[in-house]
N, C-alpha and C positions, 0 to 999 in steps of 0.2 A: 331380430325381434319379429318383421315381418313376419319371412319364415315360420313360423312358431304360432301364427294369429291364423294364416289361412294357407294354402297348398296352389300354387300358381298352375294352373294344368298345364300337363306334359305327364305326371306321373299319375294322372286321372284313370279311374277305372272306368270303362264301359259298359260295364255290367250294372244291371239294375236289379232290385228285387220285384219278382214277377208281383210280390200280395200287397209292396208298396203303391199307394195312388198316388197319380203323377199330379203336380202342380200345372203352372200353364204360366207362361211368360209372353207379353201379349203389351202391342201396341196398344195405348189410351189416351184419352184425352185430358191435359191436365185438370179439369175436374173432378176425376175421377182418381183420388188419389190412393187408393189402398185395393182397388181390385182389379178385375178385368172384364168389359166392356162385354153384352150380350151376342151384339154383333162388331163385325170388323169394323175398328176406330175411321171417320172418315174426316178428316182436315180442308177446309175451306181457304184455296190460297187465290185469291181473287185479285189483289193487288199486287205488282211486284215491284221488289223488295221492302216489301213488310214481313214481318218475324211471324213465323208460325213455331209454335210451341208443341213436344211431343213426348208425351212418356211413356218410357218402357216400366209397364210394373210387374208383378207376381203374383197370381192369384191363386190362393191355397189348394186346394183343401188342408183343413189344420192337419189331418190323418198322413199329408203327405210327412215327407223327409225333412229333414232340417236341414238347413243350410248355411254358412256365413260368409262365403265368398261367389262373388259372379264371377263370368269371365262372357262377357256379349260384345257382340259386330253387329250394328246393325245396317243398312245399306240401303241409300235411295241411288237407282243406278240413272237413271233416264236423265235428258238435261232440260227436262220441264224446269226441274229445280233446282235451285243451286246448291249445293252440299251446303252444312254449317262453317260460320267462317272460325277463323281462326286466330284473329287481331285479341291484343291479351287485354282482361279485365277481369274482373274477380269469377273465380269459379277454379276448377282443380288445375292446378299448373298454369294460372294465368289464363284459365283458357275460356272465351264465353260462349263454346259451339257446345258445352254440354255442362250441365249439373248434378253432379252424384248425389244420391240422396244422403244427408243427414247420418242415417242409420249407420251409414258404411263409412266408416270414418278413415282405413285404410285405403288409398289410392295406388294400386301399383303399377299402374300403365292406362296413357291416353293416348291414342293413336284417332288423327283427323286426316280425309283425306291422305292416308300415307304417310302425314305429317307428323311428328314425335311431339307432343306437347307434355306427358308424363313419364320419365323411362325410355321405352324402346318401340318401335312397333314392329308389328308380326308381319310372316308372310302372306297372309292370308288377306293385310291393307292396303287400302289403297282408294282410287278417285272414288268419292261416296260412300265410305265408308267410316263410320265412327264406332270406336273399337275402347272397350272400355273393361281392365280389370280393377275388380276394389273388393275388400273386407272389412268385415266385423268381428270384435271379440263375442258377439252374439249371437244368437243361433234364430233364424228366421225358417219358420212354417206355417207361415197363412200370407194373408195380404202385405201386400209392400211394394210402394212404389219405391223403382231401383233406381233411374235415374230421368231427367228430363234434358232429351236434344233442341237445341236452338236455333232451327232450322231458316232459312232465308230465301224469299218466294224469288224464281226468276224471270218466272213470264207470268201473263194472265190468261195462256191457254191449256192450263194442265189438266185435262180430259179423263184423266184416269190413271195416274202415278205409285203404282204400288210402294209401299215400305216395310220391308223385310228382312231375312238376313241371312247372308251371305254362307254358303258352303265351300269345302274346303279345308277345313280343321279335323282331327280326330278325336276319338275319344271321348266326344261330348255328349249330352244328356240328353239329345232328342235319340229320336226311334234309328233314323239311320244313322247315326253315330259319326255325322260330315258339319252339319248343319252349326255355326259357330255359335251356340248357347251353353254354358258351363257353369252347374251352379255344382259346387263345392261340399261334399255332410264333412260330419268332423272326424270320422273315418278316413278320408281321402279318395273318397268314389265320388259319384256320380250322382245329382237326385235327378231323376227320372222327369220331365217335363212335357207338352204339347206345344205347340206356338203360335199365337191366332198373329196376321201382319194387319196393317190397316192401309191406305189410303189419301191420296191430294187429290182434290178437284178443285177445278175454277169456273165450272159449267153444269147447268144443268144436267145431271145425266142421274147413268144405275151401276151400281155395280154386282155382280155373281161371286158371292163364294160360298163353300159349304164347310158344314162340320159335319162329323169328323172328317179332316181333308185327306186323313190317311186310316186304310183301314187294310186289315190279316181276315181271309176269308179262305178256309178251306174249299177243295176241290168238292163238288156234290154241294154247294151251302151257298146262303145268301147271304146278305148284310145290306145295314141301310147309312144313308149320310144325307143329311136336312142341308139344299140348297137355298139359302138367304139370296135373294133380290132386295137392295136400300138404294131408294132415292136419295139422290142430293142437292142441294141447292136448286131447292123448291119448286124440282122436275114436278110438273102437271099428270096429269092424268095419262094412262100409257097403257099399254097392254103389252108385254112381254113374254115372245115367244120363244121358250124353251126347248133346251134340244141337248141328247147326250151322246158321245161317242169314246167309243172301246179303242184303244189298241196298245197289243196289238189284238187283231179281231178275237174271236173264242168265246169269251163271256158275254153278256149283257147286261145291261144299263137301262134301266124303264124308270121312266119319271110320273109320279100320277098325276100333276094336272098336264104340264108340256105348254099353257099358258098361265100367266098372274097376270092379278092387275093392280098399280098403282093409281094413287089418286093424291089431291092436295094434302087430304086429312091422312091415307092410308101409304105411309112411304118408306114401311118392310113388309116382306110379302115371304112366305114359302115354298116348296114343291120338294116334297120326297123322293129320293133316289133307291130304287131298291137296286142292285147288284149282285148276280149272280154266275159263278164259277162251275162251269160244266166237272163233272168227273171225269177225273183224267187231265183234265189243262194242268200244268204245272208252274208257266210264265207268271213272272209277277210284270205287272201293267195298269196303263193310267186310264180314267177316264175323264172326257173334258165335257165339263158341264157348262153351257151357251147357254144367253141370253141378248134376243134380240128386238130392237124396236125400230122400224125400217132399219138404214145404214148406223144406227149407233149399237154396236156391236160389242158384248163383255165377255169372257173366259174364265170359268174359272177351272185347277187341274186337280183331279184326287188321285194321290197313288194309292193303291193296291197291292200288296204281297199277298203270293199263293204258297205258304209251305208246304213242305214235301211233306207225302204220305207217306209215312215207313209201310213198304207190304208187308202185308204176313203170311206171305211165303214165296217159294219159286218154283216154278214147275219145268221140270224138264221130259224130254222125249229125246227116243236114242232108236237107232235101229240096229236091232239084234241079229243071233245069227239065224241063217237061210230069211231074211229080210223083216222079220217078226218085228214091231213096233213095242215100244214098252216106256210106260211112263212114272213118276214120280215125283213126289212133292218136298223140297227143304224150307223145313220151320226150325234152324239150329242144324239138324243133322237129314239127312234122306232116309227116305219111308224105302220100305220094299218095295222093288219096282215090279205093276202090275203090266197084265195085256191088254192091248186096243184093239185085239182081233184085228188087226189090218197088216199086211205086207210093203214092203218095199224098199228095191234094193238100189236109194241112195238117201242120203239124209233129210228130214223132215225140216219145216221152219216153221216157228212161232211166232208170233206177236201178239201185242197185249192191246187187247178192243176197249179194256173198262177197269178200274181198280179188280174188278174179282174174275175176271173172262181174258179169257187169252185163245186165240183162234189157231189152228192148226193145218196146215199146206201137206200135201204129199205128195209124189208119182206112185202111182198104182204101178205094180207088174202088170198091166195090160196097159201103160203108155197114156193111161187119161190121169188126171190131176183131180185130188179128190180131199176132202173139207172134211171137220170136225170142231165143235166148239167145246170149251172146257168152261165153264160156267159156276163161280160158290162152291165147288166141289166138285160138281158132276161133270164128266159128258154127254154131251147129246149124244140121243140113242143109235143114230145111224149115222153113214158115211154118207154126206152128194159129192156129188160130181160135177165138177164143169167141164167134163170132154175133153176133148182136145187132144192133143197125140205130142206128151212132151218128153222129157227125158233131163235126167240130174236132179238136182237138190233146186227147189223152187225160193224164192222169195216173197214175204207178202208185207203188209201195212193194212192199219187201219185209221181212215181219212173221215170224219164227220158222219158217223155211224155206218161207212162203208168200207169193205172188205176187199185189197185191191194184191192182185199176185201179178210178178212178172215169171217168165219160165220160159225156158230154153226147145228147141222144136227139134228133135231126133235128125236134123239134117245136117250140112256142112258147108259154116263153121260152127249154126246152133243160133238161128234165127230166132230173135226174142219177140215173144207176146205176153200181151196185158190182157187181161179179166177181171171183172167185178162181180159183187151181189153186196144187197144191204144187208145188215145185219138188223135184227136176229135169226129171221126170216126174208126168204127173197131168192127170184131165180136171178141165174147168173143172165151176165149182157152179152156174151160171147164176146171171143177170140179178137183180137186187134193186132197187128206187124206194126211191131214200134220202129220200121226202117233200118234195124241192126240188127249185128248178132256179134255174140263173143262165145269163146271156147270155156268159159269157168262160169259161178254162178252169180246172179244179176245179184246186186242187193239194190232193197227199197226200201227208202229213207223219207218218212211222214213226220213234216213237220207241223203242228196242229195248229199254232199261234198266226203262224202265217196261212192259211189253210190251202197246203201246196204238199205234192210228193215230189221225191229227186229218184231215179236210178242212175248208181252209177256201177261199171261193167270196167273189164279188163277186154279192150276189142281185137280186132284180130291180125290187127298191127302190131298189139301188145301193148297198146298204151292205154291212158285213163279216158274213156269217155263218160259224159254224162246226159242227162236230159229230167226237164223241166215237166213237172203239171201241174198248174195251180188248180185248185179247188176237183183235182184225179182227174183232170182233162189232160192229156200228153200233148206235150206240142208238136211232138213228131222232128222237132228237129236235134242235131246231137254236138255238144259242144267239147272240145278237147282240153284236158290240165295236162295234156300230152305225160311227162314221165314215161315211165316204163315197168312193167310186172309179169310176170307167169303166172301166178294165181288170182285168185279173186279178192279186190280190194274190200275195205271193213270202211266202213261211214256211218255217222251218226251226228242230225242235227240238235245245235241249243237251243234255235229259234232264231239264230243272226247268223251263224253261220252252220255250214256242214261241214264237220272235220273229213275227211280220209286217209287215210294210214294203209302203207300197200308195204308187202315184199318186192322191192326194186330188183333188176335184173342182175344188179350185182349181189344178193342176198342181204343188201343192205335195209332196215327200215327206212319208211320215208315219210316225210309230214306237207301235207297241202289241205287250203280249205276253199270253200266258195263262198265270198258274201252273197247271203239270200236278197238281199235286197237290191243290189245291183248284176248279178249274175256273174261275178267278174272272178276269175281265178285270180290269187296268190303264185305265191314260190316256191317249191320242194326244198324241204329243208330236212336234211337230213340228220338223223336221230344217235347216230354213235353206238348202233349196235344191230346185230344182225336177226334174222331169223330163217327158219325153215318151212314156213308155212302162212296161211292168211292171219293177218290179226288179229285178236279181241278188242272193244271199245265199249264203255262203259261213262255216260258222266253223275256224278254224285251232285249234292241237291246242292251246292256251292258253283255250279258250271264248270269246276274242273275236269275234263277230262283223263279218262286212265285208258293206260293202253299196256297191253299183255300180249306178250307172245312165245309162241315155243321158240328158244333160242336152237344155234344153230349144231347147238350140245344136247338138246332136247330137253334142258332145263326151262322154266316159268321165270320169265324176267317181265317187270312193271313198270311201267313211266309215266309221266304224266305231263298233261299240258293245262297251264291257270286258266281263267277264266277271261283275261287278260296276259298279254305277254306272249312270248314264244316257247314254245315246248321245251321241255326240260333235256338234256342229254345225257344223265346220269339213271340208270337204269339198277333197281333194288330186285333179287333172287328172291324165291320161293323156294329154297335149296329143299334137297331131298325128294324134288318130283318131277319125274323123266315122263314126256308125252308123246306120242307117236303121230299126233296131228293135233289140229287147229285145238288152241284154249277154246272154251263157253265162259264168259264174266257176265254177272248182274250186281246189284248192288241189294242188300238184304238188310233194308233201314242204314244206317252208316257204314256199314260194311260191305267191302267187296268181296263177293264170291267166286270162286275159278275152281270148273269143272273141265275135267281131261279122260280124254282115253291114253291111257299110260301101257306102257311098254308090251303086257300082258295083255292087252284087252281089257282090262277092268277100267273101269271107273272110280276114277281117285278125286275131290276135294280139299280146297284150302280155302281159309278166312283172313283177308288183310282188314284189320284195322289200322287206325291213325299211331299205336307203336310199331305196327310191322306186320310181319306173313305168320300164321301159327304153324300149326304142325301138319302132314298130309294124312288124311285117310279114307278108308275106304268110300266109297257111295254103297256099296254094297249090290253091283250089278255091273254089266260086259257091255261091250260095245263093238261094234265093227268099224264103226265111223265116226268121224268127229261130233261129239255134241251140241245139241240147242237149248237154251235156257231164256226163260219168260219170266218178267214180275207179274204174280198176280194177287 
């Protein structure tokens, strides 16, 4: 019969409907029985052990979902307090450390402290936690208090004691889908939720939180979240000094006053958080909004999601025959490829400045290194130049609206230098000796959240070296993930790490990464299949990384490595398409793209989606050299 009255989650959908408005489950104060509190509930625990009283309620809107079963944890972790006890007396299973409301006359599980008092408990319990499933044969969408915890003061210094709850669950009804709140429709989904926590003190003091504490802000866009300052227990007059920070860094965070002030009579106070996400950042990231009055010091954290831009389109540039430049736009299929009027006889490299601007690198046949922007459509109308006397396929990045190339010096074994200019405009800074040199081409790896470049080079020992610039400052100095290669390795940062994927000297692939935040190499780990040439690397807006390679059959083989975890070693064909050098991959909205120079010199095309590789066909243009491809 249970069964039958409400759905115990585990078979929960996570999906919400976007036009549905979300309810709010939300600490309160038991006077407040049927809704949810303006600001974060704050509980006075001034004696200890005396009973302090807590309710979890629901607060509508009626327009939300229906609902008739919970499934909530809620969780005071600190030992300011002591959990609710557990000694039996009337309440559900004996138990007096909580009261289910009335409404819910189904109990299917009380879990105290890890303690089983109704049923079973989950993995997800444990010290401080009170864990509560129950149902109704009725269907609840507006206010309703859910249950009241019977909590028990342990000391009389608890300063600022949050009560919240716990993550770790799946499937459940907040935004990240961890967070243990579960309310049940009579569907067997998901209604859609927010969740404000509240608060113990025993001292005068303030606390900082904001609504909305979680907010989705495109790249180019702002958003705002109203930080609450509330006094307590009868804190006096104060002045609280405000402060917000980003990370990881990229966006900003402006507060309009940066002080409030309380007083006996005035003891909530405001300040607006505007937040905004440059074009181009992709990271999602927190910001922590302070609040300070001398040393009594509050916290609170807003997360932030950046989803992904789908571009709308990709641009490639090829170098034709007797050294002819020719480019190209794919929106679904490739456009006819036009002329850039510019020569050069080795390959170009891209990179992308801006959602609609993708910058362009080349070696001149006269040995100097020479620029181009591709900008909304156009490009700029002429070639500069930064001089310089280099030779091969150059490298570039774009770092905080600046334009940074590394490039190889026509001598031996191919001494590497660095050059800059701002974008959109701006002369270059001249020529720099990054103290190395390798025989293949550098690649330069911008990572923007961190606001740091990496190069890393195949050296002329043959092994991996790398080097550091935070904010396009070089360090100048060079660190080894030692391994081994003949060509030139492929890298690409998430923001935490930088993958590298190289052809090992045994023609085997190979996997190594650097944590950016400690500088510190990994382990090669090797992939279970071979190749012929430098890798593709590509990550999709989930941080999976994909990686492509011409096999050692000249066939397109794909791999991938999660976002988490170690690289996969099962490797899925592109069958039907033979390449005569390195892939080109981008990602074209959910989709992966891989462009080749195949067998003929032509220029061939394929699409993986999430079922698999489609068919190959033409791009409808030639090539002498391996491909470059840009989002823009």
């Amino acid at each position: 019969m249970l069964a039958l009255v409400f759905m115990v989650p585990g078979g929960v959908s996570p999906v919400h409907a976007a036009s549905t408005p979300a309810g709010e489950v939300c600490i309160a104060q038991p006077t407040l029985t049927t809704k949810c509190p303006a600001y974060p509930a704050i509980f006075a625990a001034t004696t200890a052990g005396t009973a302090v009283d807590v309710n979890v309620n629901y607060g509508g809107p009626s327009s939300a979902q229906t609902f008739n079963t919970f499934d909530i944890s809620v969780n005071v972790s600190e030992s300011a307090l002591n959990a609710p006890t557990t000694t039996t007396c009337s309440g559900p299973g004996g138990s007096c450390a909580v009261t289910v409301d009335p409404a819910f006359g189904v109990v299917a599980e009380v879990c105290v402290n890890g303690i089983v008092i109704v049923s079973n408990c989950s993995p997800t319990d444990g010290p401080g936690i009170v864990h509560v499933v129950a149902g109704s044969f009725n269907f609840v969408n507006n206010n309703q208090t859910l249950m009241t915890i019977h909590y028990a003061s342990g000391t009389t210094t608890a300063a600022g004691v949050v009560i919240n709850y716990p993550k770790g669950c799946t499937g459940t009804s907040t935004s990240d889908g961890t967070t243990c709140v579960t309310l049940v429709t009579q569907s067997g989904g998901s209604a859609p939720v927010s969740l404000e926590t509240g608060y113990f003190a025993s001292v005068a003091t303030f606390f900082v939180t904001a609504f909305p504490s979680a907010l989705t802000i495109n790249g180019g866009s702002s958003s705002t979240s109203t930080a609450n300052i509330t006094a307590v227990n009868g804190l006096g007059a104060a002045t609280v000094t405000m402060t917000a920070t980003v990370s990881p860094a990229g966006p900003t965070a402006n507060l309009a006053s940066g002080t409030v002030s309380l007083t006996r009579t005035i003891q909530k106070a405001t300040d607006l958080l505007t937040i905004t996400v440059p074009s181009g950042f992709s990271s999602n990231f927190t910001v922590t909004v302070t609040g300070a009055v001398s040393t009594n010091v509050h916290s609170f954290v807003i997360s932030v999601t950046v989803p992904p831009t789908p571009p709308s389109s990709l641009l490639s540039v090829v170098e034709g025959n007797g050294g002819a430049l020719y480019w190209s736009m794919f929106t679904g299929t490739w456009r006819a490829w036009q002329s850039l009027s510019g020569t050069s006889n080795f390959p170009p490299a891209l990179c992308s400045s801006s959602t609609s601007s993708v910058e362009l690198v080349v070696t001149g046949t006269d040995g100097q290194l020479y620029h181009k922007t591709f900008s909304s459509g156009v490009w700029s109308s002429a070639w500069d130049s930064a001089g310089g006397a280099v030779t091969g396929q150059p490298s570039c990045a774009v770092l905080s609206g600046v334009l940074y190339v590394v490039a190889k010096a026509p001598d031996t074994p191919g001494s590497l230098w660095t050059n800059s200019r701002p974008l959109p405009t701006g002369s270059w800074k001249g020529w720099t000796y990054l103290n190395g040199a390798s025989p293949n081409t550098p690649v330069l790896v911008p990572t923007p959240a961190a606001n740091r470049l990496d190069v890393v080079v195949r050296g002329d020992d043959n092994r991996i070296w790398h080097m550091e610039a935070p904010g396009g400052v070089f360090s100048g100095t060079w660190d080894t993930a030692a391994g081994g290669t003949l060509v030139a390795p492929a890298a690409v940062s998430d923001g935490t790490l930088l993958h590298v994927v190289v052809e090992g000297q045994d023609g085997g692939v190979w996997y190594n990464s650097l944590t950016l935040s400690s500088n510190a190499w990994g382990s090669w780990t090797y992939l279970n299949g071979g190749t012929s040439s430098s890798p593709a690397l590509a990550l999709d807006s989930s941080g999976t990384l994909h990686i492509v390679v011409r096999g050692q059959n000249n066939g397109i083989y794909h791999d991938t490595k999660p976002s988490t975890g170690p690289p996969g070693t099962t490797w899925d064909s592109a069958s039907g398409g033979l390449a005569s050098n390195a892939p080109a991959v981008a990602f074209f909205g959910s989709s992966l793209v891989g462009l080749v120079q195949g067998s003929d010199n032509g220029l061939y095309f394929n699409t993986r989606t999430s079922i698999g590789w489609g068919t190959w066909a033409s791009a409808n243009g030639a090539t002498v050299a391996a491909p470059v491809v840009a989002i823009v």
